[in-house]
N, C-alpha and C positions, 0 to 999 in steps of 0.2 A: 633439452632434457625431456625425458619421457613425463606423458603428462601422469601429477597426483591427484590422489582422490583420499578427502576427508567424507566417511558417514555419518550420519548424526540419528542417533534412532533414540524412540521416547520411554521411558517406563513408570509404572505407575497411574498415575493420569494421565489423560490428552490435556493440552493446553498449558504444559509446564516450562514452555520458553525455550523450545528448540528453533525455532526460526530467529529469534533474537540474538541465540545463542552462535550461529551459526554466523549469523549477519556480523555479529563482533567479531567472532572469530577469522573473517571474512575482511575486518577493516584491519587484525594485528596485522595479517597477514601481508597487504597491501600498502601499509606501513612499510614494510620490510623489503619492499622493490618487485613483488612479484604479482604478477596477472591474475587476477581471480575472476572465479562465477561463479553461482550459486544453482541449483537445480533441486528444486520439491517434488515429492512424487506422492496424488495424491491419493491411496487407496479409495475414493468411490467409483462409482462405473458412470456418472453423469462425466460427459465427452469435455466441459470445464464446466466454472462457476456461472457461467453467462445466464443461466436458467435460472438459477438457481435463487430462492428468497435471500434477503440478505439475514432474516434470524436464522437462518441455518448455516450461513458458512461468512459471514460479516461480507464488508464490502469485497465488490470485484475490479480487482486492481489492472488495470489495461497498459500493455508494452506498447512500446514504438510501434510496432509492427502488428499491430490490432490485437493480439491474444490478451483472452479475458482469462484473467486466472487468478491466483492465490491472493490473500492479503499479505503472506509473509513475505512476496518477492516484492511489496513495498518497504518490508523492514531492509533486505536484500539491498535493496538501491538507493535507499535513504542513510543506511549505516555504511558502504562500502563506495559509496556517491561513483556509481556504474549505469550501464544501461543494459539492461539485458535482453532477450528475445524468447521467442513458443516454444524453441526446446528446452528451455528453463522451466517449465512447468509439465507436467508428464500426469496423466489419470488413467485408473483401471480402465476406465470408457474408452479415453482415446487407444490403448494398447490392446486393446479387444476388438476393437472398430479395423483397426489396421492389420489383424492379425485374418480375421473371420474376413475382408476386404482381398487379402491376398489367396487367401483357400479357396474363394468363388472364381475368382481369377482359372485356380489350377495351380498358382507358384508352388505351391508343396505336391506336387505332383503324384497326387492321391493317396498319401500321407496320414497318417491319421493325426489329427491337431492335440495336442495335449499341451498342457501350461508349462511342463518340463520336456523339450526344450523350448517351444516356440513362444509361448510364452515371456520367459526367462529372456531370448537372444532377442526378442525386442524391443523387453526391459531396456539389458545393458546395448544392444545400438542405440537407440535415444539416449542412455548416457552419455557414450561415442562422443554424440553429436554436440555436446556446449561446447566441448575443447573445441573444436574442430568448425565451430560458425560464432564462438566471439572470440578465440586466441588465448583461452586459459592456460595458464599456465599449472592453477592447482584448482580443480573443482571441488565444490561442497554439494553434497548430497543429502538433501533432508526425506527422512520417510516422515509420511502424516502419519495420525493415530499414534498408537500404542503398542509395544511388544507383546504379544498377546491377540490382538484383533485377526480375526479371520484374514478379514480383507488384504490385511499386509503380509500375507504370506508369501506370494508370487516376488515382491518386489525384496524381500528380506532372502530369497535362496537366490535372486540374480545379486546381489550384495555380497553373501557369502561365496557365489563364483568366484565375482568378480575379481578378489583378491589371488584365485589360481591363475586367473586371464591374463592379470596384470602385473600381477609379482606382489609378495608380500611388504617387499621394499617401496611399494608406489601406492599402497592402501594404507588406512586407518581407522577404526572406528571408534564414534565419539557414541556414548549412551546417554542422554541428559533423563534426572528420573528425578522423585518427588522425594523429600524425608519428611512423612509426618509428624506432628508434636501433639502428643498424648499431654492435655491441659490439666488432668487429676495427677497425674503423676508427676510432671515436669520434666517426662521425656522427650528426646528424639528419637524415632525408632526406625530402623536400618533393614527391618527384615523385610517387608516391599521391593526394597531394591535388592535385598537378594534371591530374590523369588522372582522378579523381572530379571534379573542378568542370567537366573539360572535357565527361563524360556530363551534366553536370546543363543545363549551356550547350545542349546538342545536343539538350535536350527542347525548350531555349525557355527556361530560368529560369535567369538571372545572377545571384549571390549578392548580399546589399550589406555581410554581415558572414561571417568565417570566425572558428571559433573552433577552434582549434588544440589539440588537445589531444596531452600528449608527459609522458614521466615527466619528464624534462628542461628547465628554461628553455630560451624560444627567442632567438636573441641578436638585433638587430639587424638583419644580414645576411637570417636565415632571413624577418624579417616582411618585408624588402624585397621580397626572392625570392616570398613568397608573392603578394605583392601585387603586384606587375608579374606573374607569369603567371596568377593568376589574375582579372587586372584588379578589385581593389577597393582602398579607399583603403585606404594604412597603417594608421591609427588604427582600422581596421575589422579587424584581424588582432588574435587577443585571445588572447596565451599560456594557457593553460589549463592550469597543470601540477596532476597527480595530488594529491587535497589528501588531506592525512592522516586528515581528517575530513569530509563531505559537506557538514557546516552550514559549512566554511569558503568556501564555495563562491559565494554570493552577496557575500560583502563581498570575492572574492577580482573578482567581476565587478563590484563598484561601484568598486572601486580602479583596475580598465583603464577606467576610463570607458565602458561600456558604458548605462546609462541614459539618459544624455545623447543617446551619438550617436542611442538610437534616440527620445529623442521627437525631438530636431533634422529626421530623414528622416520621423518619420509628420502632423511640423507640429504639435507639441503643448509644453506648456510646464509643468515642475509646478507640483504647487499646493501643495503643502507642501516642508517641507524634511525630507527621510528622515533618520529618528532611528536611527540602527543601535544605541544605546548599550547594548540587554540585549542583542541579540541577540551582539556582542561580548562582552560577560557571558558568553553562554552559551558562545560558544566556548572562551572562557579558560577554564571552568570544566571543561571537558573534556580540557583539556590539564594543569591540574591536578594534581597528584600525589592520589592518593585511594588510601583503603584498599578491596583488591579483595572480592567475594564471589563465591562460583561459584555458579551457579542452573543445576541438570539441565535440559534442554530433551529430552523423551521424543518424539521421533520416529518418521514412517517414508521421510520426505523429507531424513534430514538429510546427504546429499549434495550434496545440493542447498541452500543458507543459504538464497539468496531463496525458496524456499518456505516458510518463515518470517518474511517480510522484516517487514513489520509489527508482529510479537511482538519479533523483535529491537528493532525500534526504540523499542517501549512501552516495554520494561525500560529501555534506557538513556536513557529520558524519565525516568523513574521514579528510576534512579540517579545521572542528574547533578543532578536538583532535591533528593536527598537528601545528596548532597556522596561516593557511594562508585561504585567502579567494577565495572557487572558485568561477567563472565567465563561466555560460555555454553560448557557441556558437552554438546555435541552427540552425543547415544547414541540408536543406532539401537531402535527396542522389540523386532525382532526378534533381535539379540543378549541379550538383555535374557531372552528365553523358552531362550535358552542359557545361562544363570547367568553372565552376562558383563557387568561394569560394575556388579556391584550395590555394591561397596566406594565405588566415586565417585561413586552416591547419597547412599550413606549419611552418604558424609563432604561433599556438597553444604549449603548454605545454604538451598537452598530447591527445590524441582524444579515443575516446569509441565509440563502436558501437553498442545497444541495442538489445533486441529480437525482432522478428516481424513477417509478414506473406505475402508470396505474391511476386509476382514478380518485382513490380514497384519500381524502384530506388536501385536496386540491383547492378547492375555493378556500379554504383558511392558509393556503400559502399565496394564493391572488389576495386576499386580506390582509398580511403581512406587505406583500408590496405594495398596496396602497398604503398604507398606513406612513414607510417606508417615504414613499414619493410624497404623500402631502405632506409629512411634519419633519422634511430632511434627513432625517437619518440616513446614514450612509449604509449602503448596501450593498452587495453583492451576491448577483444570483450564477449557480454552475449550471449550465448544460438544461435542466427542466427550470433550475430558478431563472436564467436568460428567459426562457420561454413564456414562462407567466409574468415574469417583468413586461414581456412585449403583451401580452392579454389584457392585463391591468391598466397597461396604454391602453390600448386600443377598446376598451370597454369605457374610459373615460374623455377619450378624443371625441369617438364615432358616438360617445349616448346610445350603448346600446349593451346591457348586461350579456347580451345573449355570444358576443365576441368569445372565441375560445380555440383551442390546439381541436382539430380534430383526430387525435388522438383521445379526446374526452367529449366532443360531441360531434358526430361526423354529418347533422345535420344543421350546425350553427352558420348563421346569414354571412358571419364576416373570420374564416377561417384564416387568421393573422399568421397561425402555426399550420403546416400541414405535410403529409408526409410527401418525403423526398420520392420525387418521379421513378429512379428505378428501384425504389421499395413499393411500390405499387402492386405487382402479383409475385411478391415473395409469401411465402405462407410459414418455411421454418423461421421457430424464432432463435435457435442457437446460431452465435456465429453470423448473423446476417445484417446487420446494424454498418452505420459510419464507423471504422474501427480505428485506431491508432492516429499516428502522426500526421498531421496535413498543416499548410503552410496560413498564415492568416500575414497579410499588409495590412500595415498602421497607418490611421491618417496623421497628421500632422496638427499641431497644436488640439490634443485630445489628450484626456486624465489617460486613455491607454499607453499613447506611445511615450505621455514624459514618463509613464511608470518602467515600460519596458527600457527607455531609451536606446530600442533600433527599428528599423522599418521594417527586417521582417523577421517572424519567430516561426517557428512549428510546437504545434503542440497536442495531445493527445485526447482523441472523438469518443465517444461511445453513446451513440443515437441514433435515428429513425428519421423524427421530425426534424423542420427544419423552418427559420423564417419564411414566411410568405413575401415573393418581392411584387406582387399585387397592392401592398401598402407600405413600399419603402417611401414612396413619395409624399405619402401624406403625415406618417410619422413626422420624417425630417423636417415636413414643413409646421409642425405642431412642439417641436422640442426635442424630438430623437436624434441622436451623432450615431450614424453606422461607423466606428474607432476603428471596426478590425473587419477585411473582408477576405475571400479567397482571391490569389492574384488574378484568376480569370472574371472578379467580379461579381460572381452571380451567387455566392452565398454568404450569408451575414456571417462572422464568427464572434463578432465583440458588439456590443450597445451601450450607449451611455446617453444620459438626460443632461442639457445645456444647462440647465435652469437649476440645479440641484449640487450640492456639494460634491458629492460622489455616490454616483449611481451607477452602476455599471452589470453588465451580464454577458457572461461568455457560453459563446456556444458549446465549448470544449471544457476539460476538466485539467485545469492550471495543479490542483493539491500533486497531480503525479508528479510532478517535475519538481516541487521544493523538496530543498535539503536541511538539513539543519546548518550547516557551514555556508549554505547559501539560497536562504528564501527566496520564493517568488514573486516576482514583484509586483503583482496581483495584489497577493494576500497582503502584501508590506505596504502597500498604497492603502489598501484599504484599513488594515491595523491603523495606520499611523491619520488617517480621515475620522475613524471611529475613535482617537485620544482626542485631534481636534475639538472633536462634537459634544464632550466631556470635560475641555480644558483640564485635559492630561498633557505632560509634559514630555516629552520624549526623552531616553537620552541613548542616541544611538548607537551599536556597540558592530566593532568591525573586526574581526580577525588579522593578523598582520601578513597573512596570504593575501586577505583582498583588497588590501590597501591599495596596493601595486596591480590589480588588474580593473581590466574593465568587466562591467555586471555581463555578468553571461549566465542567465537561467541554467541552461541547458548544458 
């Protein structure tokens, strides 16, 4: 069959739940026997998020195949449990870089460059491309921003081609938009969204679905209203109220009959009959009364939650399959080098310490891991927390403060952390890091490999530094278990302390790869360490898919 394409465009506000949106619609669909992928397009001109601080665009979410890009293509593959790859994420920068890349060349053979067409044709080829490099059978196309925004102009007239390119019959578009509630009056008011649908019209593109979103049910009346000014049919007007949970979210859209209308309009029929029955599971199981645990989450982003968004979601992968609820404590590191919050470590369940970049609030995350290693508490450091885990050794092995990444002091006596040999005279910083998927072997009788239970995993990089094997020997001989290493040997990926309940740090970031249908088993060793250390009680909860198979991360 010719491949479909669903758009999904925002109005109103930025940040109204199109990626989510998209993600569910993404898991009906899949449901229903057919291929899916998802693709973001992100109007800024930064080439990805790799630069970029995380208060400006939250965490960067890293593919198999190294690309740093969006956080939504974490909701993507958490809600539709896929893997996707770099043509799934698309920016003004990269589609400018490649365009202006081919003009110096000559390919437009003296041509003069303008946004319409060249611009536009290689928009929609990078569209092309998901079907065609992961086997989609229906793609979902999300524009970032807002209807309205400059910036998404170029990517809203390749949209509106796109449906002459491909036939009316093989496109769709979805408009997710805000309804605000006027609190003196105790209204909901509608006219936002028709001032947004009426910009979207004025490009050239007629919605065929609006998905309404409002803290508020919308009664009756309001879908009418919608639907006469913004000429679509009723049943295409899809209340979308604020769910208390995100995974209620896709059965909250197979319930408006949302899957239906859209195979009916792209001429498709399913092939199976969608089994929601764990994935309800899972939600009741969240709703759940559980007994809580708090887990430190040692930050320098933690203003910002979505710059964690991933980690968050691992843990509570981790703790709704173990039957308990966590509760993160969000502490800045650099309070933390002010003697501040060490009481609500202390009295923590368990503390984690994420990846990050940069020097600020770094010794109050080496503070955390000692505190960590000398009073048990169970911990787990990602990628910079492996790193300062090994610092905090090695500042208390050797007796000697001065131990440290040079990454943060490049004239420290005993550089335990130090950057990787061919990052040596690299000078860009976008794009230029350990990037994606690489292979790590498990030792044997180690908290890593009973957790994974196989010998070997792959899992996804995004760093620079790297252990120093200058003091692998001395570690070991002092309480450090190298758990996880590359099969050639020569690079740490996993560490873990003998002496300690659970201590562990990975070189890589395990939060990409859990799902909600199947946590990682990282985070689930450590969840269920950090109840131990609490005398919480588990009680663990298992899907009737995974009865019958064996644990596969991946």
């Amino acid at each position: 069959m010719p491949t479909k394409y669903i758009f999904y465009t925002g109005g109103v506000v930025s940040s109204v739940g199109k990626g989510v949106t998209a993600a569910a619609t993404g898991r009906l669909l899949k449901e229903r026997g057919f291929a899916v992928a998802v693709q973001k397009l992100d109007p800024y001109i930064n080439v990805d998020p790799g630069t970029m601080s995380p208060y400006q665009h939250g965490e960067v979410y890293v593919l198999d195949d190294g690309a740093e890009t969006d956080l939504d293509l974490g909701h993507y593959e958490r809600f539709i449990d896929i893997r996707l790859n770099r043509v799934c994420n698309m920016t003004t920068g990269q589609i400018y870089a490649e365009v202006i890349s081919k003009e110096r060349r000559g390919d437009y053979l003296g041509g003069t460059i303008q946004v319409i067409p060249h611009i536009t044709n290689e928009i929609k080829r990078r569209i092309a491309m998901v079907s065609k490099t992961t086997g989609a059978e229906i793609v979902l196309v999300e524009v970032g921003g807002t209807v309205g925004d400059i910036e998404s102009q170029p990517f809203l007239e390749a949209l509106r081609q796109l449906r002459r390119d491909v036939g009316r019959e093989n496109t769709l578009y979805i408009h997710v938009t805000w309804l605000p509630y006027i609190g003196a009056t105790g209204e909901i008011k509608t006219k936002p969204t028709q001032h947004s649908v009426a910009q979207l019209r004025a490009i050239g593109i007629t919605p065929d679905m609006i998905v309404a979103r409002s803290d508020y049910p919308l009664n009756r009346e309001i879908i009418e209203k919608i639907a006469q000014f913004c000429d679509v049919e009723k049943r295409a007007v899809i209340s979308m109220v604020t769910a208390s949970n995100l995974y209620e979210v896709p059965l909250m859209l197979e319930e408006a009959g949302v899957a239906e209308f859209l195979l009916e309009k792209l001429g498709l029929q399913s092939r199976r009959t969608p089994d929601w029955k764990d994935w309800k599971r899972l939600v009741e199981q969240v709703h759940k009364p559980k007994p809580k645990i708090k887990i430190a989450l040692i930050g320098k982003y933690v203003e910002l939650h979505d710059a964690y968004m991933s980690v968050r979601e691992a843990l509570n992968h981790a703790a709704l399959h173990l039957g308990v609820e966590v509760e993160i404590i969000w502490i800045h590191s650099a309070d933390l080098e002010k003697g501040k919050h060490l009481d609500e470590i202390r009295s923590a369940a368990g503390i984690l310490i994420p990846g990050g970049f940069g020097s600020r609030g770094i010794e109050g995350k080496i503070a955390a891991a000692r505190i960590a290693r000398t009073e048990k508490i169970p911990f787990l450091g990602l990628c910079l927390g492996m790193q300062l885990m090994c610092v905090e050794f090695a500042r208390h092995i050797l007796k000697d403060e001065r131990a440290n990444s040079t990454e943060f002091d490049r004239t420290t006596p005993h550089p335990v952390i130090d950057l990787m040999p061919d990052q040596q005279h690299i000078t860009d910083m976008g794009g230029t890091m350990r990037l994606g998927l690489y292979p790590c072997q498990l030792q044997p009788d180690t908290i890593a490999r009973h957790a994974y239970q196989q010998e070997l995993v792959e899992e996804r990089h995004r760093h620079r530094f790297e252990f120093n094997n200058a003091y692998r020997q001395i570690f070991e001989e002092n309480g450090m278990v190298f758990s996880g290493i590359s099969p050639n040997g020569l690079l740490v990926e996993i560490c873990e302390l003998s002496d300690h309940p659970f201590m562990v740090g990975t070189q890589f970031h395990p939060e990409f790869l859990s799902r909600p249908n199947r946590p990682h088993p990282l985070f689930k060793a450590f969840v269920q360490a950090a109840c131990e250390h609490v005398g919480v009680k588990v009680q663990p909860f298992t899907n009737s898919k995974e009865k019958n198979q064996k644990l596969d991360y991946t």
